[in-house]
C-alpha positions in Angstrom: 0.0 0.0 0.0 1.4 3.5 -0.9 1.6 6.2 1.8 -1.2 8.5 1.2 -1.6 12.3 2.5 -3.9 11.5 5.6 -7.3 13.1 6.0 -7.0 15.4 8.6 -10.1 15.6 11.5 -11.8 18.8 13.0 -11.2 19.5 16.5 -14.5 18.4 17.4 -14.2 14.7 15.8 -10.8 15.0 17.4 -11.8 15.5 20.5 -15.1 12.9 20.4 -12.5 10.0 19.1 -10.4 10.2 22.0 -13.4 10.7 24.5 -15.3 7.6 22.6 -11.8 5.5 23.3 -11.0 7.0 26.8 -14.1 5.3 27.8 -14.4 2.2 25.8 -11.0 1.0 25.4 -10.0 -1.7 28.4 -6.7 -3.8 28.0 -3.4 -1.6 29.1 -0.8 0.4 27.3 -0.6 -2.0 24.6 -3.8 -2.9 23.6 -5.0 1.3 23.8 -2.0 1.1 20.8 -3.6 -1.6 18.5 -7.2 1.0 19.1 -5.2 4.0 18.3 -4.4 2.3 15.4 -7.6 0.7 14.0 -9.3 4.2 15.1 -6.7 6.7 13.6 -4.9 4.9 10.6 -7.3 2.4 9.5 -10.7 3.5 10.0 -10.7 7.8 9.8 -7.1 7.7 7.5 -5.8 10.7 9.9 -2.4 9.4 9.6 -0.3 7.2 7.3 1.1 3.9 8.7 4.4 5.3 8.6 3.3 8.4 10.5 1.7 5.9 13.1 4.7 3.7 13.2 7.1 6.8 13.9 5.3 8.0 16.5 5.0 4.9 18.3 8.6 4.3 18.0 9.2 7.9 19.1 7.4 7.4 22.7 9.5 4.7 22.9 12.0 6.1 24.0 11.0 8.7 26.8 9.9 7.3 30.5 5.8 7.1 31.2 3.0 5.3 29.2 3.9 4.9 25.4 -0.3 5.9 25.3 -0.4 9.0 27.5 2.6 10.3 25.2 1.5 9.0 22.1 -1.7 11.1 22.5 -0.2 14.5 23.8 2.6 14.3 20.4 -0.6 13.4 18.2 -2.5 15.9 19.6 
């Protein structure tokens, strides 16, 4: 599949995604990752894969909750 400019979201839709997985998504760290994913790259194409895998690899490396960082460099 070729990288794609993603679609970007409103701050309204932005802000009901992560409220609608905040209070849905069960599972730790890891699995809020795999929902990140299926919500932002697969399902509402706001990023590429690449972008995705990036910024995953990215909160890698600081200390804290890959998730809690994830969202605040998304965001």
């Amino acid at each position: 599949m070729a990288d794609q400019e993603p679609v970007r979201g409103r701050i309204g839709e932005v802000f009901w995604a992560f409220l609608a997985l905040g209070l849905t998504s069960f599972g730790g760290p890891v699995a809020h990752l795999g929902y990140f994913r299926t919500a932002f790259v697969e399902r509402r194409q706001w990023l590429t894969e690449s972008a995705y895998a990036d910024l995953v690899a990215l909160c890698q490396f600081c200390p804290d909750l890959p998730v809690a960082k994830w969202a605040l460099h998304w965001a």
